[in-house]
Structure formats: structure tokens, C-alpha cells
N, C-alpha and C positions, 0 to 999 in steps of 0.2 A: 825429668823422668826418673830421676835415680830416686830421686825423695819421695817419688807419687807412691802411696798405697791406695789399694783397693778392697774392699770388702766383698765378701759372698757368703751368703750362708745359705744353707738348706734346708728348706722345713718338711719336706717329704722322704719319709726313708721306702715308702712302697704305698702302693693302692689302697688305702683305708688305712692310714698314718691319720694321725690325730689332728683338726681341725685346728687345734691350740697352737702348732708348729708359724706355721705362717702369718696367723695373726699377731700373734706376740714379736716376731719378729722383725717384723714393717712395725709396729710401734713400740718396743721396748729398747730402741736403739738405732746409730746410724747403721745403716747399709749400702750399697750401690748396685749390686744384682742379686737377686732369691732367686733361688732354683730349686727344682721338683722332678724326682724320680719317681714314678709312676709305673714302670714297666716290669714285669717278671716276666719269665719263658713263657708261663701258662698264661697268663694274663694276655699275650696277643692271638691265641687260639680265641681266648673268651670272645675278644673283641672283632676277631673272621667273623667269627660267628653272629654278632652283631650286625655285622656292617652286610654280611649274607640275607640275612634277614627284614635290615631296614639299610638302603644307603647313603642315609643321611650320620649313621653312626656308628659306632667304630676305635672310637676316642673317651678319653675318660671323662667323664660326664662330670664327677668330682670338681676337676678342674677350675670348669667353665665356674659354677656355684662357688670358690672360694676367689677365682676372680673378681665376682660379681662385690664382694667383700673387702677386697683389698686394696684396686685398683686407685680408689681415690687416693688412698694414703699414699700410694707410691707413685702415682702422679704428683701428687703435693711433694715428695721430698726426693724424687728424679732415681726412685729406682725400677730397674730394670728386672723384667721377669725370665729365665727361660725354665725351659721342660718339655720333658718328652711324653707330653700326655697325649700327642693327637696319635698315640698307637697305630693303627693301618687305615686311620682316615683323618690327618691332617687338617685336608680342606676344611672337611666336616666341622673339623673343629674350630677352623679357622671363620666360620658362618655361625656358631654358636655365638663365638664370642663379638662378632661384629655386631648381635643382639642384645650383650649384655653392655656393649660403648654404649648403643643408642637410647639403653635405657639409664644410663648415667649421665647421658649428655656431656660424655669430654671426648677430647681427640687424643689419639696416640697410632703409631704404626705397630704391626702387627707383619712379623714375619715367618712363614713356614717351611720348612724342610720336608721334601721328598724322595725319593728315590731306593730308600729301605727296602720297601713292601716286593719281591719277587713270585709270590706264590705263581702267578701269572704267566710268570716266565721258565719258570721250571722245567717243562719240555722242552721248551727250544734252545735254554741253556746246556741242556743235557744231550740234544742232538751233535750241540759245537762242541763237546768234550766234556763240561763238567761234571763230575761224580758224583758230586756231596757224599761223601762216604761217612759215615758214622764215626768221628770222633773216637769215640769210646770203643767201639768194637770193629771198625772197618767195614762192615757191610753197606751192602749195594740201597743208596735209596728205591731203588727200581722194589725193593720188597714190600715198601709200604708207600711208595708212590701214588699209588690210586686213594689213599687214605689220608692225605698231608691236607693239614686244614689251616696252616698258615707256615709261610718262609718268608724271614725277614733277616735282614744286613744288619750288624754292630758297624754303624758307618759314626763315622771322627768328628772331630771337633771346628773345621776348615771351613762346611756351608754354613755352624750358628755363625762363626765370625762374620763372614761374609752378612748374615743376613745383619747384625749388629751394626756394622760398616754401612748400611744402606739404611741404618738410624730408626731401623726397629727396636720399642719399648718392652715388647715380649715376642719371645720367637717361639716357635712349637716346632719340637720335631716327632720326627714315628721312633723306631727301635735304635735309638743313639747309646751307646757307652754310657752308662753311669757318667764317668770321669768326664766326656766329651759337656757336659754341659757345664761343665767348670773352666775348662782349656778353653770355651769358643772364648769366653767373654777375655782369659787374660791376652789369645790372642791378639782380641780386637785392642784391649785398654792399653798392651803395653808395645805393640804393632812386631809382636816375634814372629821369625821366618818360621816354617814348618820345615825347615832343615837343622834347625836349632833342639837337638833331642836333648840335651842336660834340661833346656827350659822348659818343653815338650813332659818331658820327663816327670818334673817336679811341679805341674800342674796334675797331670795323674796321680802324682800320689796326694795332691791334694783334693781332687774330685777324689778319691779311694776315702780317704778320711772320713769326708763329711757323707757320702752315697745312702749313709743306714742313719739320717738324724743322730739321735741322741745318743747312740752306743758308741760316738766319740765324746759324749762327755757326760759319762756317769753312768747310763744305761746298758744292762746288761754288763754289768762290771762284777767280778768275782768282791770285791773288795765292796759288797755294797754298801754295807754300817757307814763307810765314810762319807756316800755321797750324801749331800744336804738338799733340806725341799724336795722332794722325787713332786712334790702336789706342780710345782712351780721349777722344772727341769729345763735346763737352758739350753738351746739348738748350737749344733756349730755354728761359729765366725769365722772365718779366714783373714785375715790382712796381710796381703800379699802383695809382695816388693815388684820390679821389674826381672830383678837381678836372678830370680827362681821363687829365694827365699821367701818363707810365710808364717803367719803365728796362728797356730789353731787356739782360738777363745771361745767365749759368748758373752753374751750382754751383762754388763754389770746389773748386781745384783736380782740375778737367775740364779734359782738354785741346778744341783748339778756338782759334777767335777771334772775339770781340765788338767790332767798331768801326765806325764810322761806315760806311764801306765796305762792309764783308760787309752790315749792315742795308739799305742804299741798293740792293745788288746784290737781297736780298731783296726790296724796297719795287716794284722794277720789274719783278718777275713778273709775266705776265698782264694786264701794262697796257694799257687802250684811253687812254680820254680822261682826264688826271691829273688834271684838276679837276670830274671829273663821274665816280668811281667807283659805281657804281651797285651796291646794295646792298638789298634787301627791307625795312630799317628807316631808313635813309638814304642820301642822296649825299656822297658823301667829299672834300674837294679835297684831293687830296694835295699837289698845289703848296703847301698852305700850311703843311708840316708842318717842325719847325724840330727839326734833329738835330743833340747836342750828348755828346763826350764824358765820360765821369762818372766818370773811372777806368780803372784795368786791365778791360778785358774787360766795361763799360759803356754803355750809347747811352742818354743819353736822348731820351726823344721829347713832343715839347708843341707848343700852339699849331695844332692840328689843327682844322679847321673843315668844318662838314656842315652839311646842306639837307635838306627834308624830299620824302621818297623819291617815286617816280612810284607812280601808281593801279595798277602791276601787278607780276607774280611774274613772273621768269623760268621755262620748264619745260624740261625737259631728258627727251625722247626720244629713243629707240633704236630700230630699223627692218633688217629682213633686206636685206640689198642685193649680194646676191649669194654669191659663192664664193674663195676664194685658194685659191693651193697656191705655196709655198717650199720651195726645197733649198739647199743648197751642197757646193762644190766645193774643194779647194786646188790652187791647178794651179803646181808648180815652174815654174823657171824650166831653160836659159835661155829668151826668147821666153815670158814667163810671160804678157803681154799678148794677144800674136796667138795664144797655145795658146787661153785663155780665149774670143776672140770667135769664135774657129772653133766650139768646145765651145757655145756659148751659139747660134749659128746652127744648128749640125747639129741640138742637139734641139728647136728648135723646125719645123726643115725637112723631118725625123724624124715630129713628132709629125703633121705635114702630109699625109705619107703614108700615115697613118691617122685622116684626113679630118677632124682637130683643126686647124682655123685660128684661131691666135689673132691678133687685131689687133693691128696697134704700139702704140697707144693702153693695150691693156691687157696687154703685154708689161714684165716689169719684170728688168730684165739690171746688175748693180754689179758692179766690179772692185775689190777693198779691197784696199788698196797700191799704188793708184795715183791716190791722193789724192781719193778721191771726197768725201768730208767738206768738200775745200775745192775743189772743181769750181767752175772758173771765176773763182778766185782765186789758187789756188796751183798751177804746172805741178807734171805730174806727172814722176816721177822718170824720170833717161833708161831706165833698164832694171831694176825691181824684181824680187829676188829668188822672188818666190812672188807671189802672185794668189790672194784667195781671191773665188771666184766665185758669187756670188747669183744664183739666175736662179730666176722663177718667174713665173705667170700669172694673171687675175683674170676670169670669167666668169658667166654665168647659170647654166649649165649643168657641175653637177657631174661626171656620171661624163666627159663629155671631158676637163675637168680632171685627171682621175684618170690618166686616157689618157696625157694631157702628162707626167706625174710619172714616170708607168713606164718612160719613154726617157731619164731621169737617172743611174739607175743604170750602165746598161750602156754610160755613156760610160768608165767605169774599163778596161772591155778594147777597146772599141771605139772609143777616140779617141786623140788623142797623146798621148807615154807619160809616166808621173809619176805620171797623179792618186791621187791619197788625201784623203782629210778625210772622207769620207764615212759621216754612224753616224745611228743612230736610223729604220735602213727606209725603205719608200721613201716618198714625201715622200705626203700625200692632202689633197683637197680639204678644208678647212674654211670655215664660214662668214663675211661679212665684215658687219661689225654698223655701219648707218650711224648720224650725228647726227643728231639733227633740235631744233635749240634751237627757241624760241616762247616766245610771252606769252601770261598769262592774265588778265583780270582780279582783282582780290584777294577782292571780294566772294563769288565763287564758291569762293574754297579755306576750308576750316573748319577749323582744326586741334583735335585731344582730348588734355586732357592725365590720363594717371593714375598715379596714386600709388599705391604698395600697401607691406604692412610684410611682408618675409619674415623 
């Protein structure tokens, strides 16, 4: 066991990540399990909504389609899938894909995780005492309760093992941790207790690595000039010991870059407190994590240290909280600045006329090319060429909004001369989907795990 490594790599860093990831991966090198992130806060709203609508779906339909793709090759060389595509309809998913075996004609097991998905339960939890109190500001869910259009559990890494252990080839789960689908598989491979938080620990920060694909190795790196191939950018690899310790790579000759740097630039995602990373199966310290390089295109990582986790689950709500409407403009130059704030004053002054007051507050007006990205740092140029001009508005009240949109258009003949950029109709109200983070107790989430042979 001490000598055994493992492989994982990820070709999914979110919902509409590049097809490229996963196929080059199952063939430009060995592996033993691929995994797939799929999931953002807003994305399981998307998908309520979905499964509200039809309830056969619910789950990332993606998915199923790059299965359909891959499956052979990593039956041919015995690797292992997980992911948390089946969003808040698991089963769903789990019936997609029993279509896509039968049209392959091979066998493999197929295991799902449940137990996430609470929207369901939310009164009745809230009758026994829980709060869900807003995270960020303390308030009562009870304010937007009637408007909650999906609640789901950041549940751990303990039911993928589990379903691995019952010698499923791919598992699906709904709203798992990023990390947790890193942790199930070292669980399973290297058979560590979940009282073992240094081990626990140092699987998290290696699901944390790889979570976003390629911006561990080369992508979105300040230092870009160095990376090589961007056409041909290589996924993370992990080879990961028993012992914790792991080497973040990719496949030889993938372009890309693996060094201490681009990993550190990864390591500082999403970071709150570095020595209290909080996680459903443990507490992470990253301060104490000791990165060393091992080679061309190399990291090692070791010396990782974790604590045993708090009494609860983070959850992650979503909530209707009003309306948007966006347009844009491009407005020549010369005077491309003062064309634009004139143009951004008339339609709202415009829309006023037809008894649409929108407040400042929920007025949103950007000038791009005149350095709005570094407002407040960098002056803006003495006189840029073009202005493209964003303007648009945020309300309760739909059809006013719609109101606001209709006096966009007709600034093309009825404002200063130039404008063009303008495609896609005229702009209409859509809805704006709030957060609402909270905790739950753990006692109250149950997760199921099942296995089936297709």
C-alpha cells in the first residue's frame, strides 16, 4: 500500500467547461478515476427549475453526452468516473445514462448519491428549530421563504466511497463539495478512516487544486507568456500516495504549466481563513501545506494538516429576488465618453416619461474602454476611441422594466450619430436569482447511496 499511487484528474472545472478536457484525458495518458464539477450555486436553481417543469430532469444533460463518448475508452483501461452532475435529480440521471450503456452495449455499475436535495423539507426543518440564517447578513430565511426555489446540502466525500466500495464504475451525486469527489475515491483506494483529518485534510486540498481544470496548470495565470500550447493546455493529474502526499502534473507532452506558482495561484481560490478551511469531512490548514518542485511540469504537495470538522453542513439556496434587463451599445468616437453619458441619461430620462422611475441605487450604466475593470486605479485614457456602453436596470416589477428596454433601441436614430453594436432585439426583463448560504445541522441530512448493474 505504501508504494501504490493513484491517479485523478479533472476535466470539468463548471457547466459548459470545454469538451476537450475529458476526452484528451481518458486518451492522452494513464488514469484511474476522472471527475467532473458541474455544479455552481446558481446552476441548481437552473435545474429546480427544470426538474419543476419536467421530472424526468434536473441533472446535467452535458454529462450524459460526454459519457456517451468516453465510456468505451475507460472501460477498455479500468477507469473510474465520478461527478456531481445529477444536480437535484440524480435518479434522472441515473435513467439517462442506463440509455446511453444500452446503446453501447457494455456493462459497468452505476452508483448514485442522494440525500442533498431539502427544498422539500424546509418547513418541517424549520418547525424543529432550524434557522437557516443568512450567512452573510444573519437574517431570518422566513423573509424569503415563500420564494426559495432550491435548498441543497454541501454533503462529504463518505456515501462516493461507499458507493466505489459497492464497485461502482461511475457514481453521480447532486450538490457534493468540489473536493468530496476527490476524497471519496482516495477513501475507497487507500481504505482511510474518516477520523484521519491530516489524510482527510490533504485530499481536500487536493480536490481544491484540480476543482477549476486548467487554472492549476497554466490557465488564468498572471505569468501567461510562459505557459506553452494554450491551443493543446493540459488538465490536472494528481498521483497520490497513501501516506497524503501527492504530485500535481498532466499528461506528458500537453501543453500548459505545472509549477509551484500556477498551483499557489490555484491554492488561493475562494479563500477565507487559511488555517480553518472548512470542509463537511474536515478542517484544512493550508498554511501548513509544504510545495515542492519535482520536475518539468511537477508540484509536489505534503505535510498537509486537518482537524475534525464542525457539527454542520453548509447549504446553499437560491431565491427569486427580483427582475434585470441589459443592453449594449458601441458608441464611436470622437467624444465617445460624453456621447455615451448623454445616451445613458436620455434613456433613463426617456423611460421616466413613461412613468418608469428607476432609482440610482438600482441603475447600472459601464463605459468599457475607459478603463472600468481598473476604476479607481488606473486613469482612464485621455480620449478612447469607441465606448461600448452597458446600461441597464434591476426592479420588482417586470413589465416596467420591459418599458425601460424599449427606449434602447431607438437611441440608434434618435441620439448622437455613430451608434451601432446593437444585435439580439430588444433587451427584456429577466429574472435575478438570489444566494442565500446557511447551515444545517448534520444530523438531520441522510444521504442513500445505490448501486445498480446496467
Amino acid at each position: 500500500m505504501s508504494d501504490k499511487k493513484v491517479r485523478i484528474a479533472n476535466g470539468q472545472g463548471f457547466w459548459g467547461d470545454s469538451l476537450l478536457g475529458p476526452l484528451r484525458l481518458v486518451e492522452e495518458g494513464p488514469l484511474d478515476y476522472l471527475t467532473f464539477d458541474y455544479l455552481a450555486e446558481i446552476t441548481m436553481s437552473i435545474m429546480q427549475k427544470q426538474k419543476s417543469r419536467n421530472p424526468d430532469a434536473g441533472y446535467a444533460t452535458d454529462f450524459v453526452g460526454m459519457l456517451e463518448r468516453i465510456l468505451p475508452t475507460c472501460k477498455k483501461k479500468g477507469i473510474k468516473v465520478i461527478a456531481n452532475a445529477g444536480g437535484v435529480n440524480p435518479r434522472g440521471c441515473l435513467e439517462a445514462i442506463r440509455e446511453v450503456v444500452e446503446k453501447l452495449d457494455i456493462n459497468i455499475k452505476v452508483g448514485i448519491v442522494e440525500g442533498d436535495d431539502i427544498l422539500d423539507q424546509l418547513p418541517e426543518m424549520m418547525k424543529a428549530g432550524e434557522t437557516f440564517k443568512n450567512l452573510d447578513n444573519g437574517e431570518s430565511v422566513e423573509t424569503v421563504l415563500d420564494t426559495v426555489s432550491s435548498a441543497n446540502v454541501y454533503i462529504g466525500a463518505k456515501p462516493i466511497a461507499d458507493a466505489l466500495d459497492e464497485g461502482a464504475d461511475v457514481v453521480v451525486t447532486g450538490r457534493a463539495t468540489d473536493p468530496s469527489v476527490v476524497i471519496g475515491a482516495l477513501i475507497h483506494e487507500f481504505g482511510w478512516s474518516m477520523d484521519d483529518y491530516d489524510k482527510l485534510a490533504a485530499g481536500t486540498v487536493m480536490g481544491h487544486i484540480m476543482e477549476c481544470g486548467t487554472q492549476a496548470t497554466g490557465g488564468n495565470y498572471a505569468r501567461w507568456r510562459e505557459v506553452e500550447d494554450w491551443v493543446h493546455i493540459g488538465y490536472p493529474v494528481a498521483e497520490a500516495s497513501a501516506d497524503g502526499s501527492f504530485v500535481i502534473t498532466k499528461h506528458e507532452n500537453t501543453g500548459g504549466l505545472v509549477d509551484i506558482e500556477t498551483v499557489t495561484s490555484q491554492l488561493l481560490y475562494e479563500m477565507g481563513d487559511p488555517q480553518r478551511y472548512l470542509g463537511p469531512d474536515c478542517i484544512a490548514d493550508f498554511t501548513s501545506i509544504q510545495l515542492e518542485q519535482d520536475g518539468r511540469n511537477r508540484v509536489r504537495v505534503s505535510n498537509v494538516k486537518g482537524s475534525e470538522p464542525t457539527d454542520t453542513y453548509k447549504v446553499s439556496m437560491s431565491y427569486h429576488n427580483g427582475y434585470k434587463i441589459l443592453s449594449s451599445l458601441v458608441v464611436p468616437g470622437p467624444d465617445a465618453v460624453e456621447k455615451a453619458q448623454l445616451i445613458a441619461d436620455t434613456i433613463f430620462g426617456r423611460a421616466e416619461l413613461l412613468d418608469v422611475k428607476i432609482p440610482e441605487e438600482n441603475r447600472f450604466v459601464e463605459f468599457f474602454g475607459n478603463n472600468v475593470c481598473y476604476e479607481g486605479i488606473l486613469p482612464p485614457p485621455e480620449q478612447p476611441g469607441e465606448i461600448l456602453l452597458r446600461i441597464g436596470a434591476k426592479g420588482t416589477d417586470k413589465k416596467a422594466l420591459d418599458t425601460f428596454g424599449r427606449e434602447i433601441v431607438p437611441m440608434l436614430l434618435a441620439g448622437p450619430p455613430g451608434l451601432t453594436g446593437f444585435a439580439g432585439g430588444r433587451p427584456r426583463a429577466t429574472e435575478i436569482i438570489g444566494y442565500w448560504p446557511a447551515l444545517i445541522s448534520k444530523h438531520l441530512v441522510q444521504t442513500r447511496v445505490t448501486v445498480e448493474s446496467l
